[in-house]
SESE-752068 format. One record per residue: residue in three letters; z, x, y of N, C-alpha, C, O, CB in turn. Coordinates in pm, 1 decimal. Glycine has a CB too. Layout:
BEGIN
PT  resn       nc3       nc1       nc2      cac3      cac1      cac2       cc3       cc1       cc2       oc3       oc1       oc2      cbc3      cbc1      cbc2
PT   ALA         Z         X         Y         Z         X         Y         Z         X         Y         Z         X         Y         Z         X         Y
...
//
This chain:
BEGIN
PT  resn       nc3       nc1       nc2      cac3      cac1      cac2       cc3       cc1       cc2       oc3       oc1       oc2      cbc3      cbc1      cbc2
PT   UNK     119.3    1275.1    3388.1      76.2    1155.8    3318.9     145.9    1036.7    3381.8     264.7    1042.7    3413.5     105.8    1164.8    3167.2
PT   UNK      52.2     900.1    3404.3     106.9     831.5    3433.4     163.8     690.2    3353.5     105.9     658.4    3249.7      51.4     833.9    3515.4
PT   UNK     263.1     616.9    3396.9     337.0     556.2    3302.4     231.2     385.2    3319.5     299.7     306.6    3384.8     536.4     563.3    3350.6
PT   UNK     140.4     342.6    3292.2      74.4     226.8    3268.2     119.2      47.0    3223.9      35.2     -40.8    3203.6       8.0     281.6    3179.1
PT   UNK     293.0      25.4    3216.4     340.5     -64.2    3195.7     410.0    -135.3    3331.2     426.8     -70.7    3434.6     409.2     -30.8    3094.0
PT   UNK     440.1    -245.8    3320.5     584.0    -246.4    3387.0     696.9    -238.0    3349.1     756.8    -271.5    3246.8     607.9    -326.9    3437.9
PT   UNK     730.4    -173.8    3471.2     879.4    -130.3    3459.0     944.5    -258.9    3356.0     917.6    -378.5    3344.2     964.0    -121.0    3636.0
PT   UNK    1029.5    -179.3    3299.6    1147.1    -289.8    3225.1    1056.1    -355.2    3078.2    1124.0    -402.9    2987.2    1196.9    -457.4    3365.7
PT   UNK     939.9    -353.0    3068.5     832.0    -408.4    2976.0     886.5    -376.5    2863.7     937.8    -272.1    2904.0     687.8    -357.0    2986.7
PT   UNK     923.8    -383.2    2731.5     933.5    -317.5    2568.5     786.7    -307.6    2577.2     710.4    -382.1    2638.8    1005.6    -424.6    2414.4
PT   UNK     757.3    -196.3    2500.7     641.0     -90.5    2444.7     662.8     -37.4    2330.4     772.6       3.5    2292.6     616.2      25.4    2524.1
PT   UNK     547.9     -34.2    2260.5     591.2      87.2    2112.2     495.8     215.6    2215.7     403.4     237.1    2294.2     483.2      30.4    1872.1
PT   UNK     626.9     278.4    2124.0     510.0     432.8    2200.9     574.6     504.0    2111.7     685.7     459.1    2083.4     520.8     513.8    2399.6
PT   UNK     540.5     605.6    2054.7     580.3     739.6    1949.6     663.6     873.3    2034.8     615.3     965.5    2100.4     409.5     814.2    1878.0
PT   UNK     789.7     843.6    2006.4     846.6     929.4    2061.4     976.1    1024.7    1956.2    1030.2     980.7    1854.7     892.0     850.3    2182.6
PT   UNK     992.5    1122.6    2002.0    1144.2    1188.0    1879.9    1206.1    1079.7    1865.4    1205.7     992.4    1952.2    1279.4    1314.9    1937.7
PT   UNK    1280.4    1067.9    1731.7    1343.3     997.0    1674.7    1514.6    1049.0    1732.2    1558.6    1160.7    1704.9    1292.8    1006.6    1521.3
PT   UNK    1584.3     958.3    1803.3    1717.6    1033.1    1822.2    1839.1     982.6    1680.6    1958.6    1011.8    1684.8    1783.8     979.4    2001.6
PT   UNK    1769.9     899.8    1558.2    1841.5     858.3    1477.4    1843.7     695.0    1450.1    1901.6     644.5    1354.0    1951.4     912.6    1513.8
PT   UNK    1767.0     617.2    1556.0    1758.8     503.4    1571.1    1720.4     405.3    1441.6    1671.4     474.0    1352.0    1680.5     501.4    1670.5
PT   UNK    1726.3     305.7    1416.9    1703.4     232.2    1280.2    1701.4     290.0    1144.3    1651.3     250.7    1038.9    1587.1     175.8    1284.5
PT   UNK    1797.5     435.9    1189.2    1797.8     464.0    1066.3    1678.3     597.3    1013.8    1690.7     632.8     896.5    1775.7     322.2    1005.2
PT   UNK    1579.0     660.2    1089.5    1481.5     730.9    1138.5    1537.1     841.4    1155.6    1610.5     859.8    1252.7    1420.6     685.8    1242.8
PT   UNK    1510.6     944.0    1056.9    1537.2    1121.4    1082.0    1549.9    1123.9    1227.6    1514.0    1021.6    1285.8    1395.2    1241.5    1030.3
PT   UNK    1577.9    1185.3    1271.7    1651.0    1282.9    1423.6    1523.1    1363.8    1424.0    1470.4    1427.4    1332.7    1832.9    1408.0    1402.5
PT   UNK    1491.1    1347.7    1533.5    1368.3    1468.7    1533.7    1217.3    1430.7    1524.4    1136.1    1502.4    1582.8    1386.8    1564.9    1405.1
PT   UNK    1164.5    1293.6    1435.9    1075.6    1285.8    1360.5    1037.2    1218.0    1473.0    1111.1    1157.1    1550.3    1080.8    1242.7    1223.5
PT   UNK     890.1    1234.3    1480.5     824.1    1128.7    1588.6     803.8    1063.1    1538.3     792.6    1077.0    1416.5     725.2    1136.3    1664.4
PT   UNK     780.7     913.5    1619.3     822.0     768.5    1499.9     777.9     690.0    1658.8     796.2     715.8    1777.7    1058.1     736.1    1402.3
PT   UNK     698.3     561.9    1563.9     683.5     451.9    1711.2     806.7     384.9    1695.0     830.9     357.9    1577.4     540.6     321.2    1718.7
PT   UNK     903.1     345.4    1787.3     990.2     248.0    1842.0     955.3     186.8    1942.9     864.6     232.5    2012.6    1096.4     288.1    1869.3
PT   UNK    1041.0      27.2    1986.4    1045.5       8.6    2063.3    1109.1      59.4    2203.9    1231.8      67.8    2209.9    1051.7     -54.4    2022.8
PT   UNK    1013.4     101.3    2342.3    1128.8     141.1    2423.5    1080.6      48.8    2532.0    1006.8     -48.5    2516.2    1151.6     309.4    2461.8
PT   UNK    1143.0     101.7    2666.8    1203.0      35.1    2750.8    1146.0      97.2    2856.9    1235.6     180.9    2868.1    1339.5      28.6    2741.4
PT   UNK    1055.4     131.0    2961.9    1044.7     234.6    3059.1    1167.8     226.7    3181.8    1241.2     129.0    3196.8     893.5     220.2    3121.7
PT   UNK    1171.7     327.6    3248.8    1248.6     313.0    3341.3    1188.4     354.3    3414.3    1090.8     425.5    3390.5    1353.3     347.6    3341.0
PT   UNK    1241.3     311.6    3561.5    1206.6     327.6    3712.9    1186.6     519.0    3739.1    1107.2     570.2    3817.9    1364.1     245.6    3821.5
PT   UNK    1272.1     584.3    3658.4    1240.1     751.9    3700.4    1117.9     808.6    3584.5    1100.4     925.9    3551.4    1415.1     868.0    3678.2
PT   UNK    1055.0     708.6    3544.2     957.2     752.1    3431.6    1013.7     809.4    3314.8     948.5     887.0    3244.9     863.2     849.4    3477.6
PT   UNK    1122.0     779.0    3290.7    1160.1     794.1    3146.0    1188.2     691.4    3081.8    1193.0     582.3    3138.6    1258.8     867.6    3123.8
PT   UNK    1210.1     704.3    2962.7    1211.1     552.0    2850.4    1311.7     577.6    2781.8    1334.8     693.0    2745.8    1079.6     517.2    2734.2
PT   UNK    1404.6     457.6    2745.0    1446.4     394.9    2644.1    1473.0     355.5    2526.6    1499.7     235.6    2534.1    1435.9     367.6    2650.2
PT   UNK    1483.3     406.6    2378.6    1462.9     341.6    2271.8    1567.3     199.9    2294.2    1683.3     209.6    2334.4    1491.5     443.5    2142.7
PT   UNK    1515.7     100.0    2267.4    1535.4     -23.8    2251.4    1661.0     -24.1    2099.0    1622.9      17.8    1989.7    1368.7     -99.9    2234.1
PT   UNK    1766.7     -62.8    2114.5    1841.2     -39.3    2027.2    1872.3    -178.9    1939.2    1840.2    -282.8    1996.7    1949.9      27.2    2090.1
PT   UNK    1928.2    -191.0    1813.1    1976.6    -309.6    1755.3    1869.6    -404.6    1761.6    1886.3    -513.3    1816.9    2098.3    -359.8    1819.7
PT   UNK    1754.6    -369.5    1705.9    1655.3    -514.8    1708.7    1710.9    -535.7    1574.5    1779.8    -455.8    1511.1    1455.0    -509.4    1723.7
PT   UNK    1661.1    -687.5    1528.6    1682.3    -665.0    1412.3    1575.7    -700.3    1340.7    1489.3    -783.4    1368.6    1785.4    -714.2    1375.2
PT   UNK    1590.6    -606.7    1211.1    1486.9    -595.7    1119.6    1500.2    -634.8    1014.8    1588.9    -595.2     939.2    1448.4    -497.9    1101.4
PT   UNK    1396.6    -740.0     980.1    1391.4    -775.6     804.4    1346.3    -749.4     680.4    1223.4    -746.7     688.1    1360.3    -852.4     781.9
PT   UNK    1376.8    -731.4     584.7    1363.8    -663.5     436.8    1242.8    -618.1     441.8    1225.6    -511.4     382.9    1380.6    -754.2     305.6
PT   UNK    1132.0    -675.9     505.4     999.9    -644.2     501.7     942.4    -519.2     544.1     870.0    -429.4     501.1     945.6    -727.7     562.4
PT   UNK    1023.8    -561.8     675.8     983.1    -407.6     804.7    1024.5    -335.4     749.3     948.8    -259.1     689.3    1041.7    -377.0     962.2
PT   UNK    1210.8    -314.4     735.1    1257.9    -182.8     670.3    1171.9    -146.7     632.8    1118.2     -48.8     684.6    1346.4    -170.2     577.9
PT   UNK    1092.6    -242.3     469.9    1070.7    -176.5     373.2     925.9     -49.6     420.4     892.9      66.3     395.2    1047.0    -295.3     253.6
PT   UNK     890.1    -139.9     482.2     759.9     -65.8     602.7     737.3      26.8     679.5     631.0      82.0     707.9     730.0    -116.2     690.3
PT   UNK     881.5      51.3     727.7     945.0     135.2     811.0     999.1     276.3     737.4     987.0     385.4     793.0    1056.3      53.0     872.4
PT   UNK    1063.5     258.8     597.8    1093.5     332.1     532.4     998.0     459.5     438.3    1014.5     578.0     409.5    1153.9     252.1     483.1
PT   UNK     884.8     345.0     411.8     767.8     412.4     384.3     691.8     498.0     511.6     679.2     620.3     505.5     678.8     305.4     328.5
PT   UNK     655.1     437.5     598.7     624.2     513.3     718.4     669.9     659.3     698.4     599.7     751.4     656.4     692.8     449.2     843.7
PT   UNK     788.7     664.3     732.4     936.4     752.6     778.0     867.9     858.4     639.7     837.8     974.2     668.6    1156.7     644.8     752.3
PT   UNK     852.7     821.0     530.1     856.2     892.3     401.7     719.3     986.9     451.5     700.9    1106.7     472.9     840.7     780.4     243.1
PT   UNK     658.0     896.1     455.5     475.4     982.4     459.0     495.9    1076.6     580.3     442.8    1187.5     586.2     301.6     851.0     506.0
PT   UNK     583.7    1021.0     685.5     545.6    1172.8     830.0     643.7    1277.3     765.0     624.7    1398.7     772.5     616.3    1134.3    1057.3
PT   UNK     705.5    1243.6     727.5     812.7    1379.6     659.4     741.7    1434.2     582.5     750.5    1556.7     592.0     951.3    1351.0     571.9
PT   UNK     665.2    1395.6     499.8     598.3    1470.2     412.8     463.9    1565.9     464.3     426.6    1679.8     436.2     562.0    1372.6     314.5
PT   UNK     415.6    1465.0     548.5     296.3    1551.3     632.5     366.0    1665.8     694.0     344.1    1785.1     673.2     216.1    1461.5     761.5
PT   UNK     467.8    1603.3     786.2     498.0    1695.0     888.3     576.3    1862.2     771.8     559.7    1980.9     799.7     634.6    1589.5    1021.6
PT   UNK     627.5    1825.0     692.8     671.6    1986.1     559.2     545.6    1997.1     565.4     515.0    2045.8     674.2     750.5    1975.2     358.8
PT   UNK     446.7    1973.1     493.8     292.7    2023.9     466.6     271.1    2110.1     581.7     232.0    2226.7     575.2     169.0    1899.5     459.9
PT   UNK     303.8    2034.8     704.9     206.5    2130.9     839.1     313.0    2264.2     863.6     258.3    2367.2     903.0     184.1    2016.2    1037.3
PT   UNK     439.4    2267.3     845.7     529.2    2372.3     834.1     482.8    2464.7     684.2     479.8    2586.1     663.9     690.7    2300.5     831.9
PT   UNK     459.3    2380.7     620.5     441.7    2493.2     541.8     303.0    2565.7     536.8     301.7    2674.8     479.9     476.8    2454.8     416.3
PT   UNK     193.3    2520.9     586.4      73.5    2587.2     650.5     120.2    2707.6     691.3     121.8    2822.8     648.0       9.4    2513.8     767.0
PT   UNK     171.2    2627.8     820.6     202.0    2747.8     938.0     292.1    2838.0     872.3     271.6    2948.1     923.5     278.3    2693.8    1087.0
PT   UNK     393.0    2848.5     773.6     442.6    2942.1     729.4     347.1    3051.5     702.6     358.6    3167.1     743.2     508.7    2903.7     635.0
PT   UNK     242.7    2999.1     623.6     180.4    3066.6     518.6      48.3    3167.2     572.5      -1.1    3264.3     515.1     133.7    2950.1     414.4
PT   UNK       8.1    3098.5     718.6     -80.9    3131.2     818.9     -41.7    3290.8     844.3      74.3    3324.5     868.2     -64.2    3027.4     952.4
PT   UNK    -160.1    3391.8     835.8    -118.7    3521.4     907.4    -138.7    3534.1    1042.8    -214.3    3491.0    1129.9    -181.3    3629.2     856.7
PT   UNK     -17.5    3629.5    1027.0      66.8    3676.0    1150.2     -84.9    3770.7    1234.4    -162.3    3843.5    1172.1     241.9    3801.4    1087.1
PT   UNK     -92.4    3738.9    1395.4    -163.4    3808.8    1411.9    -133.0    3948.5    1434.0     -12.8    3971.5    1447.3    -215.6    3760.8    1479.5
PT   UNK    -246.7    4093.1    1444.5    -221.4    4224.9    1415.7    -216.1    4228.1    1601.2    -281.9    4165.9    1684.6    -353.0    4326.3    1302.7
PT   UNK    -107.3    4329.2    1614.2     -89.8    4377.5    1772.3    -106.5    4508.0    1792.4     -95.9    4555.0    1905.7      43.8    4351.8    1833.4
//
């Protein structure tokens, strides 16, 4: 896949969450990042955010956690295939 910005550009793009603004570890989440020259990216750190976004942000964060248990718990529940 190829990377479609310029280099150095901020982008939202949906990537694992490494803990950033406060964002579960793990959770895919749009942030701002950063591309780099070896085709990897950046989360953009310390923007700052106002009462609004949080509040926007927080809700977001709420609903993929919840989807994302739902789709684990599918797949729990999904049978095992016979070998």
């Amino acid at each position: 896949m190829g990377w479609f910005c310029w280099q150095g550009t901020m982008v939202s793009m949906a990537v694992p969450s490494d803990g950033s603004y406060g964002i579960e570890e793990g959770l895919i989440y749009s942030f701002p990042v950063r591309n780099k020259p070896d085709h990897t990216y950046e989360i953009i750190k310390d923007l700052p955010i106002d009462d609004f976004s949080r509040e926007k942000m927080d809700i977001t964060q709420k609903e993929l956690v919840e989807e994302k248990n739902m789709a684990m718990s599918a797949c729990e529940n999904w049978p095992s295939p016979k070998l």
